[in-house]
PDB file of N, CA, C and O in Angstrom:
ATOM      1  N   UNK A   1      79.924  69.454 102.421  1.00  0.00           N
ATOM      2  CA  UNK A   1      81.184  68.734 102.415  1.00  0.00           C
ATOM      3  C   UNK A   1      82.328  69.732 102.212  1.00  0.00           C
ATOM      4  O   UNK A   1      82.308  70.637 101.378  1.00  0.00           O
ATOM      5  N   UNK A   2      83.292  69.478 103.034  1.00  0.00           N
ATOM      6  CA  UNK A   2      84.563  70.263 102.667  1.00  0.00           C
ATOM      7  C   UNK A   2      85.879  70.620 102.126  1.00  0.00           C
ATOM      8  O   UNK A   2      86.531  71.404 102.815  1.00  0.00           O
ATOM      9  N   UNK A   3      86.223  70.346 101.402  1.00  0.00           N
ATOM     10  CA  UNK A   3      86.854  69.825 100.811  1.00  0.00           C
ATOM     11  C   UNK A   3      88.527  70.532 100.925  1.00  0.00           C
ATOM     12  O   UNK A   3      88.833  71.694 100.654  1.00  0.00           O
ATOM     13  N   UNK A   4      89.205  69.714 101.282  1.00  0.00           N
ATOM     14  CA  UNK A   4      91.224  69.553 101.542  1.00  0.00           C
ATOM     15  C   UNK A   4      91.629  70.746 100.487  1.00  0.00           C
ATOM     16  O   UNK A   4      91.351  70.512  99.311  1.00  0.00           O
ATOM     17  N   UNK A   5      92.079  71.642 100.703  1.00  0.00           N
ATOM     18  CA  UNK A   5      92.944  72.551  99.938  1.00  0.00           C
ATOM     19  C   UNK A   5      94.313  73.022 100.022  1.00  0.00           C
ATOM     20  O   UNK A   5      94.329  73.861 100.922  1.00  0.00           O
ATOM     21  N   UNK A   6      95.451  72.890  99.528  1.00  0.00           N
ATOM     22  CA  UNK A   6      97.016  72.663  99.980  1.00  0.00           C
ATOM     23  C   UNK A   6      97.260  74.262  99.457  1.00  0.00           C
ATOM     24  O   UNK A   6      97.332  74.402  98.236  1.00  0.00           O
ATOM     25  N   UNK A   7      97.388  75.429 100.272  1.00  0.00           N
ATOM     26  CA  UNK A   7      97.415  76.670  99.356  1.00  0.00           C
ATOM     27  C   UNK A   7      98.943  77.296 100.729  1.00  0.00           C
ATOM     28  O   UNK A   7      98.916  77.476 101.946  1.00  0.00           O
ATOM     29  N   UNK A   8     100.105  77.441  99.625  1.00  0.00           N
ATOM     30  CA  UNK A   8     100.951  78.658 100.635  1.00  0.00           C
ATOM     31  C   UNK A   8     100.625  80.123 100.641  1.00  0.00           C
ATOM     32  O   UNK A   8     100.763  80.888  99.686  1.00  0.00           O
ATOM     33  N   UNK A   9     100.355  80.298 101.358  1.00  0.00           N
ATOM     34  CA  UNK A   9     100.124  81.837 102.422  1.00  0.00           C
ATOM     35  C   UNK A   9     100.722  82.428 102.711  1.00  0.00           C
ATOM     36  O   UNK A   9     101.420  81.842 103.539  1.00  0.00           O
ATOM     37  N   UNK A  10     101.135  83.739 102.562  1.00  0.00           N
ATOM     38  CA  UNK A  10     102.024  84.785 102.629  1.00  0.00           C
ATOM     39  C   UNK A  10     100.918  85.637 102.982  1.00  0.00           C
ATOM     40  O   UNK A  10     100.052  86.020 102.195  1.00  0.00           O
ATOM     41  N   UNK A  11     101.040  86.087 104.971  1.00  0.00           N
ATOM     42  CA  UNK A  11     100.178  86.750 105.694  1.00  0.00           C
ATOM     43  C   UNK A  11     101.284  87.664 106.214  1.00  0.00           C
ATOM     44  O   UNK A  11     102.157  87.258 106.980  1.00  0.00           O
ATOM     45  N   UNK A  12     101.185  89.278 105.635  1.00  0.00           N
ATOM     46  CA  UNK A  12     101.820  90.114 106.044  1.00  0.00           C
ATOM     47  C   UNK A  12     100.951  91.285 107.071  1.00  0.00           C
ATOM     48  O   UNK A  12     100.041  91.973 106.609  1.00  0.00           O
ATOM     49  N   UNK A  13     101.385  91.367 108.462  1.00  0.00           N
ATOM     50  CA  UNK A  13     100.648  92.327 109.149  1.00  0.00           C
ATOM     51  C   UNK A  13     101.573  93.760 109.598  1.00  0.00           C
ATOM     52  O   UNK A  13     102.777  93.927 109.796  1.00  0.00           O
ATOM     53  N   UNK A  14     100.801  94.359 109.632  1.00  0.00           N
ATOM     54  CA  UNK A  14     101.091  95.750 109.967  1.00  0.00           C
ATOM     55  C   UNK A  14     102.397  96.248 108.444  1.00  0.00           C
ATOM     56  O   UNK A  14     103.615  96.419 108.490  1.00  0.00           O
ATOM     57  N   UNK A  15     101.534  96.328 107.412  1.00  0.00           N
ATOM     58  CA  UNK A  15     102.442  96.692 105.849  1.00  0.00           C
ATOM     59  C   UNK A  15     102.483  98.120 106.298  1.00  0.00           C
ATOM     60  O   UNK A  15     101.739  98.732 107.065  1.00  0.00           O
ATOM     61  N   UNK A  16     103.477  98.470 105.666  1.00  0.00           N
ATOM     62  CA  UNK A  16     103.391  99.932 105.796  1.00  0.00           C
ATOM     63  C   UNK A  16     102.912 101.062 105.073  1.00  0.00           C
ATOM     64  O   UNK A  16     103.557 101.897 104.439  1.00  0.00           O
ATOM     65  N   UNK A  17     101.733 100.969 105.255  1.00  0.00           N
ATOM     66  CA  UNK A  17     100.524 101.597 104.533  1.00  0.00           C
ATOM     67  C   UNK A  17     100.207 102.140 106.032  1.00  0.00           C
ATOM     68  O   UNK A  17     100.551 101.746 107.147  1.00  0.00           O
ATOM     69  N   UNK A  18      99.178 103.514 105.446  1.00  0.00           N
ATOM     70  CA  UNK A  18      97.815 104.093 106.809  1.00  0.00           C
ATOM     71  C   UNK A  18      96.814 103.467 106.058  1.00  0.00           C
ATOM     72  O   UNK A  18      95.692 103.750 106.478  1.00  0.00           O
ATOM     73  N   UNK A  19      96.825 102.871 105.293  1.00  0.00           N
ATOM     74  CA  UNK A  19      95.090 102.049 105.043  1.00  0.00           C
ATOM     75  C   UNK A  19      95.059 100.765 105.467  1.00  0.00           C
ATOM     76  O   UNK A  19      94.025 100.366 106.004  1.00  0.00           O
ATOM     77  N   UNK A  20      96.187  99.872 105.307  1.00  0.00           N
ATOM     78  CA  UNK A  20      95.634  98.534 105.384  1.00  0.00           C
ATOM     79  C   UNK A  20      96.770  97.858 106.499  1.00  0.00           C
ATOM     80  O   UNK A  20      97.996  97.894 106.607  1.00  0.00           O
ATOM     81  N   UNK A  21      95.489  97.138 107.362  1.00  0.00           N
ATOM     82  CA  UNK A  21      96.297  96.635 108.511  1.00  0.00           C
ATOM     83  C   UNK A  21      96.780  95.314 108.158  1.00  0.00           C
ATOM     84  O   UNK A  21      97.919  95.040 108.535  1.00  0.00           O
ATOM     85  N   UNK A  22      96.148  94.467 107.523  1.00  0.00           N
ATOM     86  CA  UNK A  22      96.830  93.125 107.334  1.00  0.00           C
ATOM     87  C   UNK A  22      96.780  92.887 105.712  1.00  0.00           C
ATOM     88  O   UNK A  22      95.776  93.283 105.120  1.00  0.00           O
ATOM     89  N   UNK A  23      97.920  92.200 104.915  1.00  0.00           N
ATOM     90  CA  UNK A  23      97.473  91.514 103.501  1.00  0.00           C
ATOM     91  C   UNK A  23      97.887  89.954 103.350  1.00  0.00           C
ATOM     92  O   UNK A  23      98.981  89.486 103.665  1.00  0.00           O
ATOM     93  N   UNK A  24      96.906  89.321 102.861  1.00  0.00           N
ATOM     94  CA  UNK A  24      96.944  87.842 103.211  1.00  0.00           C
ATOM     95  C   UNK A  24      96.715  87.769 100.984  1.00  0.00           C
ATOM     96  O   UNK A  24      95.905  88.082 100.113  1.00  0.00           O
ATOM     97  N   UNK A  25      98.295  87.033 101.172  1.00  0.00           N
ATOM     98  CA  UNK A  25      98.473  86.965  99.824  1.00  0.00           C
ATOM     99  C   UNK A  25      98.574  85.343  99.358  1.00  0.00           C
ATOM    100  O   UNK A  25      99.006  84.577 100.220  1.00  0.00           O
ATOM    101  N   UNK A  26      98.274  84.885  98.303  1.00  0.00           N
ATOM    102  CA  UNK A  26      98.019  82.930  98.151  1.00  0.00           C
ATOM    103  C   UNK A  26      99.045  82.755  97.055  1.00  0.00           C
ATOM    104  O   UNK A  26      98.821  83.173  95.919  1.00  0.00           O
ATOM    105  N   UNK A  27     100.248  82.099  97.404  1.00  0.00           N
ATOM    106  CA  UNK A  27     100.863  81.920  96.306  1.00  0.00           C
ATOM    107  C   UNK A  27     100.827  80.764  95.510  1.00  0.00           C
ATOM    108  O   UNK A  27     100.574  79.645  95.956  1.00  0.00           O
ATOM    109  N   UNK A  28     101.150  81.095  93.991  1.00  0.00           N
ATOM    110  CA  UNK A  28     100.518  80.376  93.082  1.00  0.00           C
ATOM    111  C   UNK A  28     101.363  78.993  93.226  1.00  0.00           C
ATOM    112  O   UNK A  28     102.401  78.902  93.882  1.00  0.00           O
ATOM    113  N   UNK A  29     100.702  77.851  92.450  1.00  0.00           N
ATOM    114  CA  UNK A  29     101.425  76.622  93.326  1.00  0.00           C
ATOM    115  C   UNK A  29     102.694  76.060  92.263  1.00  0.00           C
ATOM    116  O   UNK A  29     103.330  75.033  92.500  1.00  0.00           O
ATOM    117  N   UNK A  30     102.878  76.755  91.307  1.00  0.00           N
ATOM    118  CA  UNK A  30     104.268  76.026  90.070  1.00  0.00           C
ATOM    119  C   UNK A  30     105.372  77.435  90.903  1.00  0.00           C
ATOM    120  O   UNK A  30     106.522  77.588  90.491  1.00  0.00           O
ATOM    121  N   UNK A  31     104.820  78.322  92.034  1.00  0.00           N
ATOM    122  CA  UNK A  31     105.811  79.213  92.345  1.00  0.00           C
ATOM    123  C   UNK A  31     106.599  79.031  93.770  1.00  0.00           C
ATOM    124  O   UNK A  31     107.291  79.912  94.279  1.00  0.00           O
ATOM    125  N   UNK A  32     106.294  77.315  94.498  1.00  0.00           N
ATOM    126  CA  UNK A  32     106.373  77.183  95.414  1.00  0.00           C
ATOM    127  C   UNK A  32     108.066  77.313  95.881  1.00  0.00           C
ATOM    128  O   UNK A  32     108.545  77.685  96.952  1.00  0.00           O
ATOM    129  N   UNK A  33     108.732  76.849  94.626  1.00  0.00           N
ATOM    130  CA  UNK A  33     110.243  76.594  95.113  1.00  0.00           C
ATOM    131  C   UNK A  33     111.085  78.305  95.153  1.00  0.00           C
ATOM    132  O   UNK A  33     112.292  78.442  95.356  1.00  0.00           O
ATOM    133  N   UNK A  34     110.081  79.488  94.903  1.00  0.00           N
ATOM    134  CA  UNK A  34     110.981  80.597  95.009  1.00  0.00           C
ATOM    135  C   UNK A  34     111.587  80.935  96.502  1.00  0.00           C
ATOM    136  O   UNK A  34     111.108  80.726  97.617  1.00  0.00           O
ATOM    137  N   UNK A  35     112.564  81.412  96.179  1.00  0.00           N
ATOM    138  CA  UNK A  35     113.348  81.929  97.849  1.00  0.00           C
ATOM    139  C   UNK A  35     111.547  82.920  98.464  1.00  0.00           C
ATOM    140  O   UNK A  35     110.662  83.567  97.904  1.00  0.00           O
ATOM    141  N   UNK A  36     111.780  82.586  99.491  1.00  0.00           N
ATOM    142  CA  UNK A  36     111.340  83.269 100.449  1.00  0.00           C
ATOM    143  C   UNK A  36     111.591  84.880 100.748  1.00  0.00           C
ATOM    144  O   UNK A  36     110.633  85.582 101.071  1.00  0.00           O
ATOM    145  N   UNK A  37     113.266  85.574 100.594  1.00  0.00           N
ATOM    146  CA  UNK A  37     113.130  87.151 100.275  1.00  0.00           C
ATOM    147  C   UNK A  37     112.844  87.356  98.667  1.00  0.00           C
ATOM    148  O   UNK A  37     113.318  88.451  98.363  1.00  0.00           O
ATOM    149  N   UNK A  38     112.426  86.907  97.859  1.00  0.00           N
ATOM    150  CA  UNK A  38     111.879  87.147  96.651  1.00  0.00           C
ATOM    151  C   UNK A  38     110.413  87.433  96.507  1.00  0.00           C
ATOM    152  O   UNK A  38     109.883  88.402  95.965  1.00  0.00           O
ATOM    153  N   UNK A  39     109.740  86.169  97.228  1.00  0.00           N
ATOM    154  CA  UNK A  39     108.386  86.221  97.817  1.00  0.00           C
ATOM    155  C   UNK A  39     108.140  87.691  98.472  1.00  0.00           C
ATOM    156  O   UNK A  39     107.497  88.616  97.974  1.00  0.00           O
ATOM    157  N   UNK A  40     108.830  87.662  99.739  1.00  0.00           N
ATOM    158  CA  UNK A  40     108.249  88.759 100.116  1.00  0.00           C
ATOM    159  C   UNK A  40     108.484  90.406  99.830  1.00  0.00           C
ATOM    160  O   UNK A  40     108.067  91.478 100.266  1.00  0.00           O
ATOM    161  N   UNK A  41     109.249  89.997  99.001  1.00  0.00           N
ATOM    162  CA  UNK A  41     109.900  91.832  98.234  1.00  0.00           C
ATOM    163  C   UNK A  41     108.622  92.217  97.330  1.00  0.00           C
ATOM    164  O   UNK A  41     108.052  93.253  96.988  1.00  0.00           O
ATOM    165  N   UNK A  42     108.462  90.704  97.106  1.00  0.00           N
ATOM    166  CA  UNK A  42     107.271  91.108  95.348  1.00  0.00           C
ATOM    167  C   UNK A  42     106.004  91.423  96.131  1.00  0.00           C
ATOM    168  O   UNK A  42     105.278  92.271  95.611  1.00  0.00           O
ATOM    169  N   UNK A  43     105.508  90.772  97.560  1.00  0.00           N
ATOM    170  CA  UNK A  43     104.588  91.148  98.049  1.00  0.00           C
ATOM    171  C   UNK A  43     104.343  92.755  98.205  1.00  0.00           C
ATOM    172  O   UNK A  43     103.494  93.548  97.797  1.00  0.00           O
ATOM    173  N   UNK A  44     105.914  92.852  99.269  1.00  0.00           N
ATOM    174  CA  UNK A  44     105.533  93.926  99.839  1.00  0.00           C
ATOM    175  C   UNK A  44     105.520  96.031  98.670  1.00  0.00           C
ATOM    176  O   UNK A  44     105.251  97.203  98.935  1.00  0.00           O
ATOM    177  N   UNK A  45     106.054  95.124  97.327  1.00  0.00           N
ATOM    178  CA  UNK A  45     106.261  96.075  96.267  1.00  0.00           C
ATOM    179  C   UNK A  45     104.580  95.716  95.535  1.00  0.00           C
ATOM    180  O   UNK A  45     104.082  96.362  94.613  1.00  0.00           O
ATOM    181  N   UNK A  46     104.125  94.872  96.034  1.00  0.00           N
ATOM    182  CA  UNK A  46     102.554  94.735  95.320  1.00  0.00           C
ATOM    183  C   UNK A  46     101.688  95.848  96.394  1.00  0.00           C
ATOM    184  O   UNK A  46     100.613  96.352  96.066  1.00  0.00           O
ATOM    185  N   UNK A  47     102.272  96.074  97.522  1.00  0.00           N
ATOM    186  CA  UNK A  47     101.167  96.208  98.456  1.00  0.00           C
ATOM    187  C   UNK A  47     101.316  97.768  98.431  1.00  0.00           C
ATOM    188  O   UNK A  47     100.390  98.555  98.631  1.00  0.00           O
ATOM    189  N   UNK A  48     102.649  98.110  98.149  1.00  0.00           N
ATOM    190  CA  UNK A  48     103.019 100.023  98.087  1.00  0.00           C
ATOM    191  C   UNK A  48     102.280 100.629  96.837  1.00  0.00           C
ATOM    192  O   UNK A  48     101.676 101.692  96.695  1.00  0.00           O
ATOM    193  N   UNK A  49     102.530  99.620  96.010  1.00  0.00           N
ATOM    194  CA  UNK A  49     101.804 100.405  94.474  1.00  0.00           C
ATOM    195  C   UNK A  49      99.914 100.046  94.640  1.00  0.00           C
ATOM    196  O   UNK A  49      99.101 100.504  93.837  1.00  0.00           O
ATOM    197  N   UNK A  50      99.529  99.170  95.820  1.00  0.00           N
ATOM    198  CA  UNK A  50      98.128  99.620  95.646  1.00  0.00           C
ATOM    199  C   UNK A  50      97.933 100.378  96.380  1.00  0.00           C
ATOM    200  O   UNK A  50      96.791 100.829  96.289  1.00  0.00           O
ATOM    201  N   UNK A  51      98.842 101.020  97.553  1.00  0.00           N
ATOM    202  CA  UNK A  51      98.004 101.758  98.622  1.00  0.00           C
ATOM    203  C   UNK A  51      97.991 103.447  97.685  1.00  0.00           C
ATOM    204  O   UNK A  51      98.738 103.630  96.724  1.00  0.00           O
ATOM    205  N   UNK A  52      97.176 104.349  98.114  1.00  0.00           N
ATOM    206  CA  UNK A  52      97.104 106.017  97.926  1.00  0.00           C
ATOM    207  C   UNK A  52      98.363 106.515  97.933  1.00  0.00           C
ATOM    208  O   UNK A  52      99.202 105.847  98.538  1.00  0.00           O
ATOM    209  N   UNK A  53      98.812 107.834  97.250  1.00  0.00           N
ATOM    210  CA  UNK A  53      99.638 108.787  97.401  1.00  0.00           C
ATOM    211  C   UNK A  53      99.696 109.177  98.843  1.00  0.00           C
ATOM    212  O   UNK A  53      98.780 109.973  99.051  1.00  0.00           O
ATOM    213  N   UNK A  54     100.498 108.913 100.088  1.00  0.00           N
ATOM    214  CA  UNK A  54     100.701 110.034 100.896  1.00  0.00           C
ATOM    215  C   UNK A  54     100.459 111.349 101.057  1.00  0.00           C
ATOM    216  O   UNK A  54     101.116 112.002 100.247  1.00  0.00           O
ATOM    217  N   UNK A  55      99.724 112.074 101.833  1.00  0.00           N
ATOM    218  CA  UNK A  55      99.094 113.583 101.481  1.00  0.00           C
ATOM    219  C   UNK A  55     100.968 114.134 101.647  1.00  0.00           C
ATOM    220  O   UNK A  55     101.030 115.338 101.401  1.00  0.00           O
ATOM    221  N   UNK A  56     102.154 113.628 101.932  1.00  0.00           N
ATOM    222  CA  UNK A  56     103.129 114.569 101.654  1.00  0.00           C
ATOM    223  C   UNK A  56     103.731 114.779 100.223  1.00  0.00           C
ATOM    224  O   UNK A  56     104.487 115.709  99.942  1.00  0.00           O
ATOM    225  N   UNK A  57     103.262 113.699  99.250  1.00  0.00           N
ATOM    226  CA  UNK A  57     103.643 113.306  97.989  1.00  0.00           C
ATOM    227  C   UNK A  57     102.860 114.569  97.444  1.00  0.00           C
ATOM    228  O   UNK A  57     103.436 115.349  96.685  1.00  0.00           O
ATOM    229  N   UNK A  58     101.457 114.785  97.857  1.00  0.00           N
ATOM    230  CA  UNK A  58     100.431 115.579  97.277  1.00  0.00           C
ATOM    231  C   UNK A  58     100.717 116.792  97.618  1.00  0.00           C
ATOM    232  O   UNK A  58     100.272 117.717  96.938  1.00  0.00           O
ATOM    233  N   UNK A  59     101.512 117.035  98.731  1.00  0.00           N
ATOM    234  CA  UNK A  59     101.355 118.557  99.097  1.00  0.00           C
ATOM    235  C   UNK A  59     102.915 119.034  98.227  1.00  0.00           C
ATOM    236  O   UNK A  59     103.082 120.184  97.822  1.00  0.00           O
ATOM    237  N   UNK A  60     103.851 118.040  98.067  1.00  0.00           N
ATOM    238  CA  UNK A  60     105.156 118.270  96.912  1.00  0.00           C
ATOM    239  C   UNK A  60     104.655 118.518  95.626  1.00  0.00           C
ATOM    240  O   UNK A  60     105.430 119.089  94.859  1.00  0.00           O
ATOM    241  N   UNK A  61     103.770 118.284  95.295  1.00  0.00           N
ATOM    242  CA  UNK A  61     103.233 117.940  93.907  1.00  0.00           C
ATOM    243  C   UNK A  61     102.652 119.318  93.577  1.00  0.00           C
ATOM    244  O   UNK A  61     103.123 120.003  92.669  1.00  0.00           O
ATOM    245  N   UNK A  62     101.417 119.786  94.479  1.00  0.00           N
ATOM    246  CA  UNK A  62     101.292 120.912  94.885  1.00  0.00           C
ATOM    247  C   UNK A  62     102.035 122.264  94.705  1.00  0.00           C
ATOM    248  O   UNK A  62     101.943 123.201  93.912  1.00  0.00           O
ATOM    249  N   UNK A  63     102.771 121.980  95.727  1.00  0.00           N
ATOM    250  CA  UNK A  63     103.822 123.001  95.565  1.00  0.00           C
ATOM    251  C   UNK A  63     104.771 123.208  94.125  1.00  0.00           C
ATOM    252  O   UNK A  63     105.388 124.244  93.880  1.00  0.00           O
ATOM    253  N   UNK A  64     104.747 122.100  93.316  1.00  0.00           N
ATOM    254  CA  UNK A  64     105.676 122.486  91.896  1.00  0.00           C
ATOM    255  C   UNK A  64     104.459 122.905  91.316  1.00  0.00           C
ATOM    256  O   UNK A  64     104.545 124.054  90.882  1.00  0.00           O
ATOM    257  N   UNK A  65     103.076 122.242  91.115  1.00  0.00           N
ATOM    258  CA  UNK A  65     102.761 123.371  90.142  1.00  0.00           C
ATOM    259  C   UNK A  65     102.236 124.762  90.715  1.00  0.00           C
ATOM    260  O   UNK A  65     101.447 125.301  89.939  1.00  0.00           O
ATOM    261  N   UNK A  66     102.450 125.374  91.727  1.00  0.00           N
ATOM    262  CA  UNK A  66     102.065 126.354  92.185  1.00  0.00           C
ATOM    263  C   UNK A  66     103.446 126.744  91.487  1.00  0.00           C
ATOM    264  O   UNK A  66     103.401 127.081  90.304  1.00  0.00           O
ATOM    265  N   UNK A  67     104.833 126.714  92.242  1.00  0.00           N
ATOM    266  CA  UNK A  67     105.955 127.184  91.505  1.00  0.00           C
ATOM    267  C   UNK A  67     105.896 127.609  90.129  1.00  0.00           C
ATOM    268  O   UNK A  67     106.120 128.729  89.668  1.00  0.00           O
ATOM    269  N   UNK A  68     105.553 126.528  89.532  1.00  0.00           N
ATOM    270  CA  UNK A  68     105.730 126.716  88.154  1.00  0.00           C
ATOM    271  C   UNK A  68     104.366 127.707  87.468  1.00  0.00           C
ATOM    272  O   UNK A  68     104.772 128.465  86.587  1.00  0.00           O
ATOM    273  N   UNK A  69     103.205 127.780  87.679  1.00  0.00           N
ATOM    274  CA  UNK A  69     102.120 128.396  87.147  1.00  0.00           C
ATOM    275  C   UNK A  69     103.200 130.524  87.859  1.00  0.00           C
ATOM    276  O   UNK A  69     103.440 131.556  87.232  1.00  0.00           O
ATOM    277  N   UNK A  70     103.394 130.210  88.956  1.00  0.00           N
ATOM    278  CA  UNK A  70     104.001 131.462  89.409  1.00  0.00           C
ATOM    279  C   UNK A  70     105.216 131.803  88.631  1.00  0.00           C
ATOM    280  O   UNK A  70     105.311 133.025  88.525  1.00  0.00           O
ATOM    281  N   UNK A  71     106.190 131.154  88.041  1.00  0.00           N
ATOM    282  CA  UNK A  71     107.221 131.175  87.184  1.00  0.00           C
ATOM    283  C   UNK A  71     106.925 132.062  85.634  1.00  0.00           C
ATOM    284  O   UNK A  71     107.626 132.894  85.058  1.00  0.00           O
ATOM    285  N   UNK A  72     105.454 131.418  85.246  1.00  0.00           N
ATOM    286  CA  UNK A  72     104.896 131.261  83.829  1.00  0.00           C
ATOM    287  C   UNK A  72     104.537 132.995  84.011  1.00  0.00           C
ATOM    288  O   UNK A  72     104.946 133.723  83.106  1.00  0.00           O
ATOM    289  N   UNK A  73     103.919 133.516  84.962  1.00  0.00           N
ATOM    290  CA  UNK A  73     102.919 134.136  85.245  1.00  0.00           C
ATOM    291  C   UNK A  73     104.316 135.407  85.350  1.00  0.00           C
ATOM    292  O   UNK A  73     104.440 136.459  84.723  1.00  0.00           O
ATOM    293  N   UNK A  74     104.918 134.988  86.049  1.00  0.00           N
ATOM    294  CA  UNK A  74     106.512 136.067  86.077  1.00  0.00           C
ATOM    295  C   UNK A  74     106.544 136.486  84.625  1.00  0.00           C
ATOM    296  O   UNK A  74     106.076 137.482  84.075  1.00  0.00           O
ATOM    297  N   UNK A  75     107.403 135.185  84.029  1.00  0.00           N
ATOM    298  CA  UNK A  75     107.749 135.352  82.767  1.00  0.00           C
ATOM    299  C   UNK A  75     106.842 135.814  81.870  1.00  0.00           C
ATOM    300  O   UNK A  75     107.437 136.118  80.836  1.00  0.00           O
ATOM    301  N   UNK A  76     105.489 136.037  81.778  1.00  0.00           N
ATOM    302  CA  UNK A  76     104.795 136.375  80.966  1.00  0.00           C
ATOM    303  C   UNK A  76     104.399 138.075  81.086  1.00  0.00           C
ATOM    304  O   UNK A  76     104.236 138.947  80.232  1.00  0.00           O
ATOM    305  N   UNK A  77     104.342 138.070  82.461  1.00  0.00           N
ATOM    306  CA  UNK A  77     104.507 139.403  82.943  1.00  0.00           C
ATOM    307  C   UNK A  77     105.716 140.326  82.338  1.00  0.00           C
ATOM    308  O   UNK A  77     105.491 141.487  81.998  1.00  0.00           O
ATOM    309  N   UNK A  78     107.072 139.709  82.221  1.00  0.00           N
ATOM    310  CA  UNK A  78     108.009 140.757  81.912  1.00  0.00           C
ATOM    311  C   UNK A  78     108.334 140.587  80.638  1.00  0.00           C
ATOM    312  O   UNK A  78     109.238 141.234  80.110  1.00  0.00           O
ATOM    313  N   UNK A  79     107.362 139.363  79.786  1.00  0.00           N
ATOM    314  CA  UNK A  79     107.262 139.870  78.588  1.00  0.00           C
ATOM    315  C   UNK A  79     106.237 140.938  78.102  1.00  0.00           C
ATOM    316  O   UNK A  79     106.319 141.802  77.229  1.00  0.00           O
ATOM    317  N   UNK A  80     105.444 140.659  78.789  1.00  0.00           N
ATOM    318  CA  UNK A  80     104.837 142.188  78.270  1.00  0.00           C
ATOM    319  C   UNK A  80     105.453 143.347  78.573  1.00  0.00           C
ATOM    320  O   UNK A  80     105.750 144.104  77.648  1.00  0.00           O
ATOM    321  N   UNK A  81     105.662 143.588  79.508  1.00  0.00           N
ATOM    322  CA  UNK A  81     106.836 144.986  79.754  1.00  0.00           C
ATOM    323  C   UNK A  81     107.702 144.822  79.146  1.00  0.00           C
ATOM    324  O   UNK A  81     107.874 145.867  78.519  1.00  0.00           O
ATOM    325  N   UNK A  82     108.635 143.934  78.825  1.00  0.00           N
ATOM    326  CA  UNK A  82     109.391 144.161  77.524  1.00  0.00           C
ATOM    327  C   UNK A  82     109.107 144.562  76.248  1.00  0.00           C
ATOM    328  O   UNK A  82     109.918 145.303  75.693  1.00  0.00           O
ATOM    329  N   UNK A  83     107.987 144.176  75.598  1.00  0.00           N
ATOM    330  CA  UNK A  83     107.145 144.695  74.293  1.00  0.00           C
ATOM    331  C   UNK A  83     106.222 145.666  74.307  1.00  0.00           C
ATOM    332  O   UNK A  83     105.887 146.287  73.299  1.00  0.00           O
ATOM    333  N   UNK A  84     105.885 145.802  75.143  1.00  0.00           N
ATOM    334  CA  UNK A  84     104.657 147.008  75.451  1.00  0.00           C
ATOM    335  C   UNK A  84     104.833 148.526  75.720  1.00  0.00           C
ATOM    336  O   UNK A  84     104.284 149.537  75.282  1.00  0.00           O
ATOM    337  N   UNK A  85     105.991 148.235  76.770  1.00  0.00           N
ATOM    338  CA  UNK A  85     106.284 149.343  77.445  1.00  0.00           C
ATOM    339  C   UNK A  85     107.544 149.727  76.812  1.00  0.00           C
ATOM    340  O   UNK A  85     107.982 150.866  76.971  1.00  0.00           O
ATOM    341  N   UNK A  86     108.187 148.815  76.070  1.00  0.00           N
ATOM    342  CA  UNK A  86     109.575 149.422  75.583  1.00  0.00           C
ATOM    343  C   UNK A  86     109.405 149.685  74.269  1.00  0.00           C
ATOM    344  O   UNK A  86     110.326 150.169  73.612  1.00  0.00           O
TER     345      UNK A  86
END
């Protein structure tokens, strides 16, 4: 037997993610009277914070601590020539 279910649907395709082609979201039913760009802001801010870091986020990320370990590695360097050698 099958039984009647009254559910609003918020079916977003092509999110802008490289992982996920469609998200089919069920909204809760005491939330029916919200505006419609409210609905879909909260969706589409649900759907960015689950997808992965971008490998360009990773390769920025990358690059500061390379900077910075190279910074440390400076500065530590010309403290020893400052105390050692002088």
């Amino acid at each position: 037997m099958i039984k009647g279910v009254n559910k609003k649907v918020l079916e977003i395709n092509n999110p802008q993610s490289l992982y996920f082609e469609k998200a089919v979201l069920y909204l809760k039913p005491n939330m029916s009277s919200v505006s419609c760009k409210l609905v879909r802001a909260e969706a589409e801010q649900m759907i960015r914070s689950m997808s992965p870091k971008t490998p360009k986020s990773f390769a920025l990320r990358w690059l500061a601590v390379a900077a910075a370990a190279f910074l440390l590695g400076f500065c530590g360097a010309l403290a020893a020539y400052w105390f050692v050698i002088k």
